[in-house]
C-alpha positions as MATLAB code, in Angstrom:
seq = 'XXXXXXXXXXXXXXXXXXXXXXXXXXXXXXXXXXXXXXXXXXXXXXXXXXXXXXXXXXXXXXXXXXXXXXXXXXXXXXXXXXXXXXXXXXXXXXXXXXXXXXXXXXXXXXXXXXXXXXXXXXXXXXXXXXXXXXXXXXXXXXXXXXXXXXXXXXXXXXXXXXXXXXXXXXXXXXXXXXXXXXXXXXXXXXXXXX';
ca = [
     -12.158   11.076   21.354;
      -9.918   14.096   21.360;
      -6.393   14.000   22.024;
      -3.567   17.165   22.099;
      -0.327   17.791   23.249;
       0.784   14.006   22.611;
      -1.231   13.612   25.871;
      -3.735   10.548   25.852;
      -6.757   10.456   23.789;
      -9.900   11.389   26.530;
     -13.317   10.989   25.641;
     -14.779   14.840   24.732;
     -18.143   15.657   24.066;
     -19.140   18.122   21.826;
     -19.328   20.944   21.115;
     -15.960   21.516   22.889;
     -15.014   25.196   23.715;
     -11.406   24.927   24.440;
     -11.592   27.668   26.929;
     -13.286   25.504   29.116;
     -11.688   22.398   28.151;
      -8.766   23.584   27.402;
      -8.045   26.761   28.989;
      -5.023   28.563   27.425;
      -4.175   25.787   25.146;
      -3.102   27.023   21.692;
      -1.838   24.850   18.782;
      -3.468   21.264   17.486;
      -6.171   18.518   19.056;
      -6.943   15.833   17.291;
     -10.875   14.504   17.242;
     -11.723   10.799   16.287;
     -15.212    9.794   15.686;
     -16.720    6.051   14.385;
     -19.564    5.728   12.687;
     -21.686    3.659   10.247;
     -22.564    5.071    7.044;
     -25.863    6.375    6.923;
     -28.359    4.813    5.226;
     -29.417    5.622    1.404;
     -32.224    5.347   -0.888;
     -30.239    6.289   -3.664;
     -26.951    4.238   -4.490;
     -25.834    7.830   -6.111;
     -26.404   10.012   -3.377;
     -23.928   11.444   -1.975;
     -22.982   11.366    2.157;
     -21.521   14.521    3.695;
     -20.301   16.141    6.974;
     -21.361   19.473    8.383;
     -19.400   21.223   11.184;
     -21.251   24.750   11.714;
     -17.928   25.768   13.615;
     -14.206   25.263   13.862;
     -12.189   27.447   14.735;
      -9.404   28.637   13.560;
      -8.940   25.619   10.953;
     -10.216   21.917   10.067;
      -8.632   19.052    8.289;
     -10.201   16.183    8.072;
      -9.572   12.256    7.731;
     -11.777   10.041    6.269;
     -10.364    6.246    7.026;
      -6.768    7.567    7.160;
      -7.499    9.684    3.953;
      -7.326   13.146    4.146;
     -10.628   14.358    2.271;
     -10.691   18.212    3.069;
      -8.426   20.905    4.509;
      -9.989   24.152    5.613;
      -6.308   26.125    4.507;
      -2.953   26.544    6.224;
      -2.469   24.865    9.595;
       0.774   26.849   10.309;
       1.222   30.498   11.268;
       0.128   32.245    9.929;
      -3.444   29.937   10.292;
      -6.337   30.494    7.663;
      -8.959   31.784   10.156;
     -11.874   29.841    9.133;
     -14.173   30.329   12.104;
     -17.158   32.446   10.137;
     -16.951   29.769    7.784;
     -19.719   26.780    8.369;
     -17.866   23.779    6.690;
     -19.595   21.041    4.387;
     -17.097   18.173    3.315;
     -18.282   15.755    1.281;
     -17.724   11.965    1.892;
     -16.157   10.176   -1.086;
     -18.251    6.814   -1.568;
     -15.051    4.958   -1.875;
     -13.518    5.387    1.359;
     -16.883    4.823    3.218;
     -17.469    1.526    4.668;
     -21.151    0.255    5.579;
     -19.985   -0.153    9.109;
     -16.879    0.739   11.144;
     -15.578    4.479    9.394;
     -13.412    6.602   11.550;
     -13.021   10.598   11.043;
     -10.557   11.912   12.190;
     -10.509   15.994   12.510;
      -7.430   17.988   13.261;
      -8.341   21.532   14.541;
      -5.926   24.441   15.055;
      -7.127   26.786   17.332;
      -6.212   29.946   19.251;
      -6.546   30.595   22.619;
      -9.300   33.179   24.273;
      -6.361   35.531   25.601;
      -4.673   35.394   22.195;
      -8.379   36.634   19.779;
     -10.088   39.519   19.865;
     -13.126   38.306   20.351;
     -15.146   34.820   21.766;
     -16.254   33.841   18.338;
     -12.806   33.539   17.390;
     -11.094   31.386   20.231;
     -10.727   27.751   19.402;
     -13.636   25.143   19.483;
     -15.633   23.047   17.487;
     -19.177   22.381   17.069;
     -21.339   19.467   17.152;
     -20.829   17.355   13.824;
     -23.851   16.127   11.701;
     -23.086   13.309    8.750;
     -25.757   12.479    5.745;
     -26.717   12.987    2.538;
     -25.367   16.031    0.813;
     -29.162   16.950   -0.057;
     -30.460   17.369    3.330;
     -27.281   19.627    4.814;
     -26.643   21.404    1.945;
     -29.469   23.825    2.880;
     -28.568   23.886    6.459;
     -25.470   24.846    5.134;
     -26.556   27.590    2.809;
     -28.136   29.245    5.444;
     -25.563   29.598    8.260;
     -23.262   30.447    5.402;
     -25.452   33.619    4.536;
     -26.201   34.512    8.061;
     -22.152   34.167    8.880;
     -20.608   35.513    5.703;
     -22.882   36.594    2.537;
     -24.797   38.968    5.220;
     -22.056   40.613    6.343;
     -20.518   41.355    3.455;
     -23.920   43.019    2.289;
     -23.745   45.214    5.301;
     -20.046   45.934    4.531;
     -21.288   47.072    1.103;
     -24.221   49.450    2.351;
     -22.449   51.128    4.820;
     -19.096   51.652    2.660;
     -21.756   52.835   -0.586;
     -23.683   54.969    2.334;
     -20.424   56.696    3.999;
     -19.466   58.075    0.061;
     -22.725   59.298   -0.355;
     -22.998   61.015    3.068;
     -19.624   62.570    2.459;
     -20.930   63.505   -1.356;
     -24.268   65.307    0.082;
     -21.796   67.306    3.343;
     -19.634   68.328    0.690;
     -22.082   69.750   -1.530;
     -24.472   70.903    1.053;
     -21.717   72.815    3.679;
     -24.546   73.426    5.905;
     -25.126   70.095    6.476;
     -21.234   69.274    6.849;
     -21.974   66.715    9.886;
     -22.846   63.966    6.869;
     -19.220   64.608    6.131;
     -18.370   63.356    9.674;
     -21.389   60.294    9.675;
     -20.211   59.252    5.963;
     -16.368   58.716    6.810;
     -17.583   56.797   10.567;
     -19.158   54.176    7.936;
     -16.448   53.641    5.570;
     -14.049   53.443    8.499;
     -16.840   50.688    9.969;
     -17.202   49.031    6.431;
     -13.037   48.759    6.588;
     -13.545   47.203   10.102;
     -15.831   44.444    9.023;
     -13.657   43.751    5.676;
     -11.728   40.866    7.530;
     -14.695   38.593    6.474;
     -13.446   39.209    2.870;
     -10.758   37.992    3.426;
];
């Protein structure tokens, strides 16, 4: 159930891509989902929640307890949509049957991001135990973020040392040109630092 605007609630399937669902909307929507606690072997596991995207920022509710907030939900917005997001679920709030999440999602719209993987939406949501989304996590986390930030690394490291060997070499002063076009392309990507 997702509701905005203090307009109400709808049912809205997921994922939901607020340019089509929402085109132009900017600012808060509210999503409510029930469910039963999953099943566990282990008394001590622990249940979590994976949402691979939402953008710009998440909080979320866990039986009218807020359990995780992805940053600031007012301008200016932690931009959290690179960031796959893994919230645990605190044993004491969950009940065995009847739990209601509630996720509040600030978003952006298309016409105000530079690009379509920032404009607001969110992704399909996936609860269980922490050990079996963890990895699932870990990996869209490297592929979104620690990659990257590797490649932001190489090329900045490669652009000094292209600039190094034009400088010394002056015949071959086109490395000059090719080493600062990476650092300036290393600065370009550095947003996922922050």
């Amino acid at each position: 159930i997702a509701s905005d605007r203090g307009a109400p609630a709808a049912l809205q399937e997921l994922p939901d891509d607020w340019d089509a669902s929402r085109p132009g909307y900017e600012g808060v929507v509210w999503y409510r989902v029930r469910f039963d606690a999953p099943p566990r072997a282990d008394p001590e596991a622990v249940s979590a929640l994976y949402v691979e995207r939402a953008c710009t920022n998440l909080e979320v509710y866990l039986n009218g307890h807020r359990i995780f907030s992805g940053g600031r939900m007012r301008e200016p917005v932690t931009r959290n949509c690179y960031q796959p997001q893994l919230v645990a679920l605190p044993s004491a709030l969950l009940r065995a049957q009847g739990n209601t999440l509630d996720l509040k999602l600030r978003g952006h719209a298309l016409e105000h991001v530079a690009s379509r993987q920032r404009a607001a939406g969110l992704s399909l949501l996936r609860i269980g135990p922490m050990d079996a989304l963890a990895p699932v996590w870990r990996a869209q986390q490297f592929w979104n973020v620690t990659a990257p930030q590797l490649l932001g690394v190489t090329l900045f490291v490669l652009g000094v040392f292209m600039i190094g060997v034009g400088w010394f070499n002056r015949r071959a002063s086109y490395l000059m040109y090719f080493g600062t076009m990476s650092i300036i392309w290393s600065l370009l990507t550095a947003r996922i630092w922050l």
